[in-house]
Biopython code that builds the backbone (N, CA, C, O; Angstrom):
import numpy as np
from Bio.PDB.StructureBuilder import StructureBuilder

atoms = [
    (1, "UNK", "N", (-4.460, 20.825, -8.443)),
    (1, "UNK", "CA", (-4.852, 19.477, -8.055)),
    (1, "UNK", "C", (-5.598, 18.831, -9.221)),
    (1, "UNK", "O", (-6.280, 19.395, -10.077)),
    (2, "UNK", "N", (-5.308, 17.439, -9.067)),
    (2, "UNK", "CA", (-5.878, 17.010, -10.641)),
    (2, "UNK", "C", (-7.445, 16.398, -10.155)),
    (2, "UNK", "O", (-7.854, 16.158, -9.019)),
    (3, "UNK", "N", (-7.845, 16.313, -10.930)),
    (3, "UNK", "CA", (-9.384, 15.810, -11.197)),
    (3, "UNK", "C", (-9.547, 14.163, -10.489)),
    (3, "UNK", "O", (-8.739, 13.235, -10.512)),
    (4, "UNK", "N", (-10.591, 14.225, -10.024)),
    (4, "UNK", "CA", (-10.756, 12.564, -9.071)),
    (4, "UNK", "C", (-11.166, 11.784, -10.238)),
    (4, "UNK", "O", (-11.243, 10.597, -9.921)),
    (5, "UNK", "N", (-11.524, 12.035, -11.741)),
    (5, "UNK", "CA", (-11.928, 11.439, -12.507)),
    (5, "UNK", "C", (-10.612, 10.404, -12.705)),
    (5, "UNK", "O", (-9.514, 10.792, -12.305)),
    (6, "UNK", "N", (-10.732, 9.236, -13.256)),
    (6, "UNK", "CA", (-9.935, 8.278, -13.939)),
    (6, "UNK", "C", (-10.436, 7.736, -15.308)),
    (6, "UNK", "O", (-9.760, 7.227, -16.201)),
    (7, "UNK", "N", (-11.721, 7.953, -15.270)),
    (7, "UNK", "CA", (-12.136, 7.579, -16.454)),
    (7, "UNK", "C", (-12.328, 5.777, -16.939)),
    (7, "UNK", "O", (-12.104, 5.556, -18.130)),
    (8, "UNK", "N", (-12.543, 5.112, -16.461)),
    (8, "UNK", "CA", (-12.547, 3.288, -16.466)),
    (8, "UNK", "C", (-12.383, 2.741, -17.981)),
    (8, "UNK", "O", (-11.746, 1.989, -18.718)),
    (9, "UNK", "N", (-13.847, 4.053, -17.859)),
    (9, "UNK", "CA", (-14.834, 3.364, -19.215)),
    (9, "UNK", "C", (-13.894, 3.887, -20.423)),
    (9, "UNK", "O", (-13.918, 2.952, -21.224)),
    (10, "UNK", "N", (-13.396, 4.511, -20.748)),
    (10, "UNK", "CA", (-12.528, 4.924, -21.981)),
    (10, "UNK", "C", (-11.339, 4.328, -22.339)),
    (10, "UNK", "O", (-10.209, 4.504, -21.884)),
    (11, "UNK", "N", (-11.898, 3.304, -23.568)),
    (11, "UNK", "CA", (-10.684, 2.930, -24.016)),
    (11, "UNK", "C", (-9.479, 3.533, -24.533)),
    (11, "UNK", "O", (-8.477, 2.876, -24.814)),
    (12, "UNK", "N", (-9.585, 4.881, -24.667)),
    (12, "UNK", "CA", (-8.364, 5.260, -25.381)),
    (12, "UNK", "C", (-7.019, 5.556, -24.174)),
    (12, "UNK", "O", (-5.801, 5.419, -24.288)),
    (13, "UNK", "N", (-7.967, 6.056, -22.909)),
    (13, "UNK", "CA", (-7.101, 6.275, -22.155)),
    (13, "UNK", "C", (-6.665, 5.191, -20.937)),
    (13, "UNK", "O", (-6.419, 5.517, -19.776)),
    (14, "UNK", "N", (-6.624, 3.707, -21.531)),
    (14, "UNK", "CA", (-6.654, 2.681, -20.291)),
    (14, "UNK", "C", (-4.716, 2.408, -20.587)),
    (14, "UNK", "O", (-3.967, 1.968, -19.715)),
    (15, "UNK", "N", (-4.332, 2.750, -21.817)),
    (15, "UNK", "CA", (-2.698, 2.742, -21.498)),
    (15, "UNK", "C", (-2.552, 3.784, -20.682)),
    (15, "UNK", "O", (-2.317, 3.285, -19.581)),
    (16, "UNK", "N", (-2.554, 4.647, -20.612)),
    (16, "UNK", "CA", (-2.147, 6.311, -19.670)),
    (16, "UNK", "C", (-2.604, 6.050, -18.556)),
    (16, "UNK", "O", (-2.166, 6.929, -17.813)),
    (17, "UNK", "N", (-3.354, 5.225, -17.872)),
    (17, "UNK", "CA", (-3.630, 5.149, -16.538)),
    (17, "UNK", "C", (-2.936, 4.098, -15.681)),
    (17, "UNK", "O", (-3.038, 2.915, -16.005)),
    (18, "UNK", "N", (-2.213, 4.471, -14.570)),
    (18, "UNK", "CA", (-1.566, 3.713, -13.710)),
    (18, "UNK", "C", (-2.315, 3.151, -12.660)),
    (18, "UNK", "O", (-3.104, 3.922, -12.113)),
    (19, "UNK", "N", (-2.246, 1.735, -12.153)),
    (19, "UNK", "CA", (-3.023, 1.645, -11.093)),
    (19, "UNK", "C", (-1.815, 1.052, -9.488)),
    (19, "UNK", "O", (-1.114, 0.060, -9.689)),
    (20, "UNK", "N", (-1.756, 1.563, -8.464)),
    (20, "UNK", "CA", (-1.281, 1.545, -7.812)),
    (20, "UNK", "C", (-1.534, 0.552, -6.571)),
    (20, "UNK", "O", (-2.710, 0.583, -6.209)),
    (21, "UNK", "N", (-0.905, -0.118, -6.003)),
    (21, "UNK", "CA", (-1.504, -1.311, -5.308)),
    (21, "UNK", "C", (-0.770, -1.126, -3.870)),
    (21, "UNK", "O", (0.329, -0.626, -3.625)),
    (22, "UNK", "N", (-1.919, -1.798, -2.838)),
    (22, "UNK", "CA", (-1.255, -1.661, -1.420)),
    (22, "UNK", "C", (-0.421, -0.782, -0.528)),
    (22, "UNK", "O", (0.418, -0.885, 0.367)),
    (23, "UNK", "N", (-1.132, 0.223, -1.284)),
    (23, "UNK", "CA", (-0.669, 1.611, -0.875)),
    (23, "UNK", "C", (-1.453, 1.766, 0.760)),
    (23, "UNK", "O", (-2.041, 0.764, 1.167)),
    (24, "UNK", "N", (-1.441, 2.736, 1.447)),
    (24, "UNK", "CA", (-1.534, 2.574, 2.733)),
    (24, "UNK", "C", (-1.919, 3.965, 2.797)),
    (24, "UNK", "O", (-1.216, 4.970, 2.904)),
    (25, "UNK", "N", (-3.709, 3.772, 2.675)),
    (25, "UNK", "CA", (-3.868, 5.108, 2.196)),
    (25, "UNK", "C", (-5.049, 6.038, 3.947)),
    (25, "UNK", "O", (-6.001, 6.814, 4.031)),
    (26, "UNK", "N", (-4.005, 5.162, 5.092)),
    (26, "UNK", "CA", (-4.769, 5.713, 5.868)),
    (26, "UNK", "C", (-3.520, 7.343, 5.900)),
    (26, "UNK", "O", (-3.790, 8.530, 6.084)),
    (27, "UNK", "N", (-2.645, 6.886, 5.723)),
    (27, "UNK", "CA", (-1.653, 7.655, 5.583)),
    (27, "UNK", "C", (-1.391, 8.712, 4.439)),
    (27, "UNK", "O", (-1.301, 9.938, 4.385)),
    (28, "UNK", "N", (-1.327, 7.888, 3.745)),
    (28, "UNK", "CA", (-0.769, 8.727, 2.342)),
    (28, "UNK", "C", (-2.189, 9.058, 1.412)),
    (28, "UNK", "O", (-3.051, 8.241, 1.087)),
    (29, "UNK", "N", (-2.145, 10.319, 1.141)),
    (29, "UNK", "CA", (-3.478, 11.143, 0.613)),
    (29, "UNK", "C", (-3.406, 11.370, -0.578)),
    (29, "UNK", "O", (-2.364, 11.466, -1.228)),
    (30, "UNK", "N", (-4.457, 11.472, -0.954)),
    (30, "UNK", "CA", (-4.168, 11.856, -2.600)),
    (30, "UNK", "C", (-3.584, 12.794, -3.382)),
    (30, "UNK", "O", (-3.519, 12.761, -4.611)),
    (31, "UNK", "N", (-3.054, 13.840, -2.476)),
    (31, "UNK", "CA", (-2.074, 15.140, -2.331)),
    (31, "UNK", "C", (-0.644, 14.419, -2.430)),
    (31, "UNK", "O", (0.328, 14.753, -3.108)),
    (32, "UNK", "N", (-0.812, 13.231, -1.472)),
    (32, "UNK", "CA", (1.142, 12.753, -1.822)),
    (32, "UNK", "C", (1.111, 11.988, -2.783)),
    (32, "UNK", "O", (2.138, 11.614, -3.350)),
    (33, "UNK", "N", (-0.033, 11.639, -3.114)),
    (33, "UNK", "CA", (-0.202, 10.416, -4.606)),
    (33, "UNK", "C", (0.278, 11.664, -5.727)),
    (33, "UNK", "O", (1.199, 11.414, -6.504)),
    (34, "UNK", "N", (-0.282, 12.771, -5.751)),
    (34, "UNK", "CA", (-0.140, 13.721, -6.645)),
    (34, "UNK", "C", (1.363, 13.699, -6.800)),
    (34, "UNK", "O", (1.915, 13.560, -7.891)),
    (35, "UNK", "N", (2.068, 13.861, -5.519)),
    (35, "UNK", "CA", (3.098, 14.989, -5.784)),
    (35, "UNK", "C", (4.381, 13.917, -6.042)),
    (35, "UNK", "O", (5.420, 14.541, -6.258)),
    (36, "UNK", "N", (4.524, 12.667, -6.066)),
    (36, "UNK", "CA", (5.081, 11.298, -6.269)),
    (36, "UNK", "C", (4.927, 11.182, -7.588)),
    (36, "UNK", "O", (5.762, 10.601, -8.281)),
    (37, "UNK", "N", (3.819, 11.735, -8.079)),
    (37, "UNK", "CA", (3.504, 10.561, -9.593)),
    (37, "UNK", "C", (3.647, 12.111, -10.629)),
    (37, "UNK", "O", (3.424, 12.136, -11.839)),
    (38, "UNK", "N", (3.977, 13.048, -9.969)),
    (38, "UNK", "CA", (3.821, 14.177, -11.249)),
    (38, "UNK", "C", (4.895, 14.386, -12.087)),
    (38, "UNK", "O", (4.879, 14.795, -13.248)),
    (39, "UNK", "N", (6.216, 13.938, -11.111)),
    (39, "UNK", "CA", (7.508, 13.973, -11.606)),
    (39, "UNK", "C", (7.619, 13.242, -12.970)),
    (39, "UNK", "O", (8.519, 13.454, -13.783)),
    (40, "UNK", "N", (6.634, 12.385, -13.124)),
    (40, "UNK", "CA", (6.327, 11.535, -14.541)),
    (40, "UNK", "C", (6.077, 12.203, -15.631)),
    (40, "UNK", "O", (6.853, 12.129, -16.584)),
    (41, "UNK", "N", (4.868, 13.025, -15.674)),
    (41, "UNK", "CA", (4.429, 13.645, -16.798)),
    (41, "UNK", "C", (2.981, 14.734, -15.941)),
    (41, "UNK", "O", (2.710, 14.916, -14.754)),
    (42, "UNK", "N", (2.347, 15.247, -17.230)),
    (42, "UNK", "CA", (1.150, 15.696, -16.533)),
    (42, "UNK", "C", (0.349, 14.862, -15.569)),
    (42, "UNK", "O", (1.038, 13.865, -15.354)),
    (43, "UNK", "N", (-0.321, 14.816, -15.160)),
    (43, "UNK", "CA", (-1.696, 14.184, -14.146)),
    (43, "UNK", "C", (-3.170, 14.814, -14.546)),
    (43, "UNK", "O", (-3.639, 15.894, -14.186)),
    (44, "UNK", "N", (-3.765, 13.791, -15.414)),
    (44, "UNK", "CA", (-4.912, 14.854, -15.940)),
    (44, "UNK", "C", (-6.097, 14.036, -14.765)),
    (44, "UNK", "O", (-7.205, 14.568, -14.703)),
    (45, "UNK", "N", (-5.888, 12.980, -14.014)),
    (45, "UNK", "CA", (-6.905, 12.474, -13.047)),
    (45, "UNK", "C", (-6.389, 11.465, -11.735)),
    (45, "UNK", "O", (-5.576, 10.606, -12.077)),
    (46, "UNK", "N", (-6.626, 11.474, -10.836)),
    (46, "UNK", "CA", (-6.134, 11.039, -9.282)),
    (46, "UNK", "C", (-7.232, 10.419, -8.681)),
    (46, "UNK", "O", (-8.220, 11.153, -8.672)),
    (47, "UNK", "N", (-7.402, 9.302, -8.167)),
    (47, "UNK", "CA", (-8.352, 8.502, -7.614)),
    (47, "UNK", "C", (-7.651, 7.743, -6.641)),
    (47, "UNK", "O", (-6.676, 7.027, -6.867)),
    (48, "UNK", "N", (-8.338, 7.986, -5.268)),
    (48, "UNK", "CA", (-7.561, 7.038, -4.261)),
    (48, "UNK", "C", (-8.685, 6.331, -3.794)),
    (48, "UNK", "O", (-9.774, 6.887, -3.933)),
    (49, "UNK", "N", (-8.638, 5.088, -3.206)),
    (49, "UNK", "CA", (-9.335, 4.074, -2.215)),
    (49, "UNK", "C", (-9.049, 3.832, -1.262)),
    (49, "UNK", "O", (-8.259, 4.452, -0.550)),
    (50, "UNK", "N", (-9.646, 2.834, -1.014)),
    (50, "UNK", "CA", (-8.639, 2.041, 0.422)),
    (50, "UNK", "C", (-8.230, 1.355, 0.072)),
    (50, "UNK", "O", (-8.826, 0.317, -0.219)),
    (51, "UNK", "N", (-6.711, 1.577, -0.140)),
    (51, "UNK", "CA", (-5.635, 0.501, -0.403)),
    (51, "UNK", "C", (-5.240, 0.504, -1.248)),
    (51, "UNK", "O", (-4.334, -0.293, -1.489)),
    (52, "UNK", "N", (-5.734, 1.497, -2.301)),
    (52, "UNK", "CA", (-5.009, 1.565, -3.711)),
    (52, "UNK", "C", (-5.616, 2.661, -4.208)),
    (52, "UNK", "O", (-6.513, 3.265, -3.619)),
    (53, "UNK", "N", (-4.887, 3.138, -5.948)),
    (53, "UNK", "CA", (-5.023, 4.535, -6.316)),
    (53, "UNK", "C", (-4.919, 4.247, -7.807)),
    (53, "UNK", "O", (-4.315, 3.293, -8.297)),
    (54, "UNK", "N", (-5.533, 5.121, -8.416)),
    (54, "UNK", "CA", (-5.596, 5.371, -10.068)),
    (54, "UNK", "C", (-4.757, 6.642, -10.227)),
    (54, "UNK", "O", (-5.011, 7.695, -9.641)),
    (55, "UNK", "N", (-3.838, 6.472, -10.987)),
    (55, "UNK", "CA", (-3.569, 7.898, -11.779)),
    (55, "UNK", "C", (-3.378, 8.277, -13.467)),
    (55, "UNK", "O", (-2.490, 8.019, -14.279)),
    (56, "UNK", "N", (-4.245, 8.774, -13.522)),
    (56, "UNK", "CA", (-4.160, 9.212, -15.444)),
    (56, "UNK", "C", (-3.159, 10.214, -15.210)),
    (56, "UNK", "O", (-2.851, 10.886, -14.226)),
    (57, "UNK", "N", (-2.629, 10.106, -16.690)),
    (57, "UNK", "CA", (-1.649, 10.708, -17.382)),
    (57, "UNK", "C", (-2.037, 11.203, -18.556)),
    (57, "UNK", "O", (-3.118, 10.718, -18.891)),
    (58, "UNK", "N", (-1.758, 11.697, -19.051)),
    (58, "UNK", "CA", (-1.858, 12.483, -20.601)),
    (58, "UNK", "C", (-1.301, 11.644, -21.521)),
    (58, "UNK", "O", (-1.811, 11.712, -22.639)),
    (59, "UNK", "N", (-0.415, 10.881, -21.379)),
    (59, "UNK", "CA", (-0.021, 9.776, -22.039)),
    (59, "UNK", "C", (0.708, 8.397, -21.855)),
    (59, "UNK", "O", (1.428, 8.169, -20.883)),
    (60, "UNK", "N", (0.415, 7.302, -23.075)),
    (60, "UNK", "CA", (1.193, 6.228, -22.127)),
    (60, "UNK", "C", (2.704, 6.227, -21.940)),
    (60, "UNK", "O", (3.314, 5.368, -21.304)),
    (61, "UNK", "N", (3.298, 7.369, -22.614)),
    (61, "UNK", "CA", (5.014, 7.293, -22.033)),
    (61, "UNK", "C", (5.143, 7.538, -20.355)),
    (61, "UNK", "O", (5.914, 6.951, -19.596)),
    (62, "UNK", "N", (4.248, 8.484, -20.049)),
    (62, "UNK", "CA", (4.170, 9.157, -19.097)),
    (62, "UNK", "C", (3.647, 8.016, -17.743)),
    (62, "UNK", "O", (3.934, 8.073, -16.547)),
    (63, "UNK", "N", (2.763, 6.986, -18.516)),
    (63, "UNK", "CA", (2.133, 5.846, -17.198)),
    (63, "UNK", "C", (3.464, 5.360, -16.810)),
    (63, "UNK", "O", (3.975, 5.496, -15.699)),
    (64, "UNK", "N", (4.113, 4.621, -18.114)),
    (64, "UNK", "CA", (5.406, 3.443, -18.237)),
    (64, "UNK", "C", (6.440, 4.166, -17.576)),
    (64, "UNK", "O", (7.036, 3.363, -16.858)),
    (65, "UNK", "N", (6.917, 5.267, -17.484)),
    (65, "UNK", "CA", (7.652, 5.885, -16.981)),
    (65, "UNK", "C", (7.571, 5.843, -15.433)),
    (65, "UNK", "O", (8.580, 5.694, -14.744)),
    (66, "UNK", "N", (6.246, 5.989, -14.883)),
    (66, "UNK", "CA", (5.942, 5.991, -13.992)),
    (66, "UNK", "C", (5.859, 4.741, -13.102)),
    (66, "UNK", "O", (5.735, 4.796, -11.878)),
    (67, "UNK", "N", (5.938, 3.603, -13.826)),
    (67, "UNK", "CA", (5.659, 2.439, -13.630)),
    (67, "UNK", "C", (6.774, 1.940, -13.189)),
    (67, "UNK", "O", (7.019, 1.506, -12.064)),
    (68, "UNK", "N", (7.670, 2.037, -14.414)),
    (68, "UNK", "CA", (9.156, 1.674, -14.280)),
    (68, "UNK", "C", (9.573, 2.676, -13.225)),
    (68, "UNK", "O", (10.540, 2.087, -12.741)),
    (69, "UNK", "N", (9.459, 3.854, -12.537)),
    (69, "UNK", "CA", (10.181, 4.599, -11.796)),
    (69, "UNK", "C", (9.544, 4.179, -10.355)),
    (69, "UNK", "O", (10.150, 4.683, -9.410)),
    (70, "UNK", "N", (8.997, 3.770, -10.183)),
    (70, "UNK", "CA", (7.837, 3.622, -9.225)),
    (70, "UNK", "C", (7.450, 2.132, -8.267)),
    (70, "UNK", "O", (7.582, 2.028, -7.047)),
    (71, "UNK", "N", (7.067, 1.317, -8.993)),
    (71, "UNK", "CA", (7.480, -0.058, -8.857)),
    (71, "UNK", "C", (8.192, -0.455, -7.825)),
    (71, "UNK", "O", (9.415, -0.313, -7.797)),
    (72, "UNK", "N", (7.248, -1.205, -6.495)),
    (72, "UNK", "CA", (8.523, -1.684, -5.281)),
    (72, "UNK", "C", (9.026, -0.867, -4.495)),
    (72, "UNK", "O", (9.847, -1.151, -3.623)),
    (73, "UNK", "N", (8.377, 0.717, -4.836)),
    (73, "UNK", "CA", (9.103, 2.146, -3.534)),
    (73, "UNK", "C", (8.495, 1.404, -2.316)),
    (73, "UNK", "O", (7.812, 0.386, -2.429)),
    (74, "UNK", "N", (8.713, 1.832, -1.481)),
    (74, "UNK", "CA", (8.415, 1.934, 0.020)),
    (74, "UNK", "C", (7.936, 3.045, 0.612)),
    (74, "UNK", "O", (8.642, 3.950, 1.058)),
    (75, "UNK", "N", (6.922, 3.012, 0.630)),
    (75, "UNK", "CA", (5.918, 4.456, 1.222)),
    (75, "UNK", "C", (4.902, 3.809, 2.225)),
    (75, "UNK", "O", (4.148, 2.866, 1.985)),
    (76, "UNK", "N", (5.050, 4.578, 3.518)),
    (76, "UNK", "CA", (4.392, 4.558, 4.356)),
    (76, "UNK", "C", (4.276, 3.347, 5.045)),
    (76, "UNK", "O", (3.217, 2.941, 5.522)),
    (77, "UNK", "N", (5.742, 2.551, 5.126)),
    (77, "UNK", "CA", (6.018, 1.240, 5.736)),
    (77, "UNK", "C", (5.667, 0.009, 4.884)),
    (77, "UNK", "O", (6.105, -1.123, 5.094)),
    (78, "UNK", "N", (4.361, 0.557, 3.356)),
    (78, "UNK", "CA", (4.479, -0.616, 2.603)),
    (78, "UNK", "C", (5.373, -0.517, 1.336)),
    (78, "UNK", "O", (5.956, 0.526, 1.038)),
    (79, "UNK", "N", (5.446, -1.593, 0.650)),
    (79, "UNK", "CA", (5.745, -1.808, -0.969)),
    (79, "UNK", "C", (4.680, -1.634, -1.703)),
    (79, "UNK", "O", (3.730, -2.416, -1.650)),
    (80, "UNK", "N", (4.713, -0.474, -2.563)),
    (80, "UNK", "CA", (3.711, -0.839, -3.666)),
    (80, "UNK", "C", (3.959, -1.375, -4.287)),
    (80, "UNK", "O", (5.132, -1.743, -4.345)),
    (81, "UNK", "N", (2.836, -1.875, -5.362)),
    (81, "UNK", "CA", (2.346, -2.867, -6.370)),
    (81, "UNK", "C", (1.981, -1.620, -7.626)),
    (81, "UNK", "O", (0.844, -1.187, -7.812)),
    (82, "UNK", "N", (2.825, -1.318, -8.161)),
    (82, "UNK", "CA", (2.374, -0.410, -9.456)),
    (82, "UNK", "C", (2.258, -1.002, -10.972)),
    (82, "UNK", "O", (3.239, -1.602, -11.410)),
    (83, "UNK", "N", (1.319, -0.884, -11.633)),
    (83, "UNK", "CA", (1.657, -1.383, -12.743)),
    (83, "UNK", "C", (0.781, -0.375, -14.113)),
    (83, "UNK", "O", (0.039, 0.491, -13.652)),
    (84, "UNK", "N", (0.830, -0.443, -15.446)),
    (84, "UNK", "CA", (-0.687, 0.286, -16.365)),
    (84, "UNK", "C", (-1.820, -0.789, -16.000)),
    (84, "UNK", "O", (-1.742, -1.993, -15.757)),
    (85, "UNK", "N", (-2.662, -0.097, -16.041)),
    (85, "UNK", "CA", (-4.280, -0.500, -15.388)),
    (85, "UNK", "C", (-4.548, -1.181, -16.400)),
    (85, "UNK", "O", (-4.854, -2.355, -16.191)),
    (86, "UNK", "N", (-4.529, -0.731, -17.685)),
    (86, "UNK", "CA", (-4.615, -1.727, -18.659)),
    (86, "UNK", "C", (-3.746, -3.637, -18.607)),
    (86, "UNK", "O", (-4.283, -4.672, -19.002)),
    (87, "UNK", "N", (-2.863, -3.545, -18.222)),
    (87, "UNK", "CA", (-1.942, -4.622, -18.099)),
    (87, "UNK", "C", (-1.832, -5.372, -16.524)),
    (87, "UNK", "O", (-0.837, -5.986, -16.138)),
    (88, "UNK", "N", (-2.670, -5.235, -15.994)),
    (88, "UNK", "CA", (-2.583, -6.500, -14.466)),
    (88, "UNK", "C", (-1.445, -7.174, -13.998)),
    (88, "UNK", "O", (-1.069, -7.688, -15.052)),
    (89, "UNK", "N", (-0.812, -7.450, -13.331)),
    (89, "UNK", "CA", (0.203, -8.639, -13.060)),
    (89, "UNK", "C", (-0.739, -9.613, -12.709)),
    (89, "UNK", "O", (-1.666, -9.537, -11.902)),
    (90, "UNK", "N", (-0.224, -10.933, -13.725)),
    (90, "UNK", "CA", (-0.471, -12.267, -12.838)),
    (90, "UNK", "C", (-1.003, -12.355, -11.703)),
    (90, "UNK", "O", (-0.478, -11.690, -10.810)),
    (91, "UNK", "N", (-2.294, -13.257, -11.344)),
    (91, "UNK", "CA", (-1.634, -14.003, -10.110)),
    (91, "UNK", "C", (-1.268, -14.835, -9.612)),
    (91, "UNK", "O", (-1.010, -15.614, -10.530)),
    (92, "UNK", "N", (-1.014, -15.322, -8.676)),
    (92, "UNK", "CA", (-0.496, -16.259, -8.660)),
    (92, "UNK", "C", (-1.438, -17.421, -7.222)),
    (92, "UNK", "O", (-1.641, -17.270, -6.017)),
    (93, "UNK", "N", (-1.822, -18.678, -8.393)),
    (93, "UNK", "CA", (-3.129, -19.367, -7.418)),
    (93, "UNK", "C", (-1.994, -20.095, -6.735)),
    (93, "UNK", "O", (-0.787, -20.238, -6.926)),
    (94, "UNK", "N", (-3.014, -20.543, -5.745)),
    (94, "UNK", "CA", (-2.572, -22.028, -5.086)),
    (94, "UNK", "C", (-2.966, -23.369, -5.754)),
    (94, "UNK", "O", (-3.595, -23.309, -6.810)),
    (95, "UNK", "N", (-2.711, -24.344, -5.326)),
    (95, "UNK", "CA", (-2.626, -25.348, -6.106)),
    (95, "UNK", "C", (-4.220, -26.340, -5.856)),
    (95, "UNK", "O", (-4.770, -27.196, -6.549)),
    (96, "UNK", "N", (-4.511, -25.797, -4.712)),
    (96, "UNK", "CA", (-5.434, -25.841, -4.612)),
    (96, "UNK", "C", (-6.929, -25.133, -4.197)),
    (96, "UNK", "O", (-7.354, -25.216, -3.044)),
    (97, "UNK", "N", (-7.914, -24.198, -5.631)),
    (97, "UNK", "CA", (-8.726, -23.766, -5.516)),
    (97, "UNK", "C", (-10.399, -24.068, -4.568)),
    (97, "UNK", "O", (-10.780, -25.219, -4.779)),
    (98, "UNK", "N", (-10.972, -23.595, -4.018)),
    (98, "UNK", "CA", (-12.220, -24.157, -3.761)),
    (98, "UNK", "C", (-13.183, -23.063, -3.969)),
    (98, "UNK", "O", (-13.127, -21.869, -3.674)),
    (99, "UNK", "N", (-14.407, -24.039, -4.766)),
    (99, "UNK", "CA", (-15.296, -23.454, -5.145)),
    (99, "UNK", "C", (-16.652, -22.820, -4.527)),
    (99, "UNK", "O", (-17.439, -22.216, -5.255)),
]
sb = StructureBuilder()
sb.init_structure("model")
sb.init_model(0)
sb.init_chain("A")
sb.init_seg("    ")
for serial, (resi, resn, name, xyz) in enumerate(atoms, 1):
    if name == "N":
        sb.init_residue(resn, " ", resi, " ")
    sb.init_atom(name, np.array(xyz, "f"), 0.0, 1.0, " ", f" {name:<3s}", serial, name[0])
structure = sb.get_structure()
């Protein structure tokens, strides 16, 4: 089992880390986060929340890989939102903000 560390603060490793979105984590544990995202590469760290998940990698082929393989599955009745933690998707405002 990999380490709950993700590491935030380290720049070297913010390409290698995947961040996972709208995951549905009353369900899905950090055991199936593991066993989904290993097929990628190593897993040197696993972090779940509510509602979303970090996973380090050993490297950034290994995030992108994961990203691109990953992206839009359907687990546990939702769609995730996967992308590198380093790189965010957009969002997308309304046209009208209030302050």
């Amino acid at each position: 089992m990999a380490s709950n560390v993700t590491n935030k603060t380290d720049p070297r490793s913010m390409n290698s880390r995947v961040f996972i979105g709208n995951l549905n984590t009353l369900v899905v544990k950090k055991s199936d986060v593991e066993a989904i995202f290993s097929k990628y590469g190593k897993i040197v760290g696993c972090s779940v929340h509510k509602g979303f998940a970090f996973v380090q990698y050993v490297n950034e082929r290994n995030a992108r890989a994961a990203v691109a393989g990953e992206d839009g599955r359907m687990i546990a009745g939702q769609v995730l939102d996967i992308n590198l933690a380093a790189e965010p998707k957009c969002a997308v405002w309304g046209s009208s903000t209030q302050m």
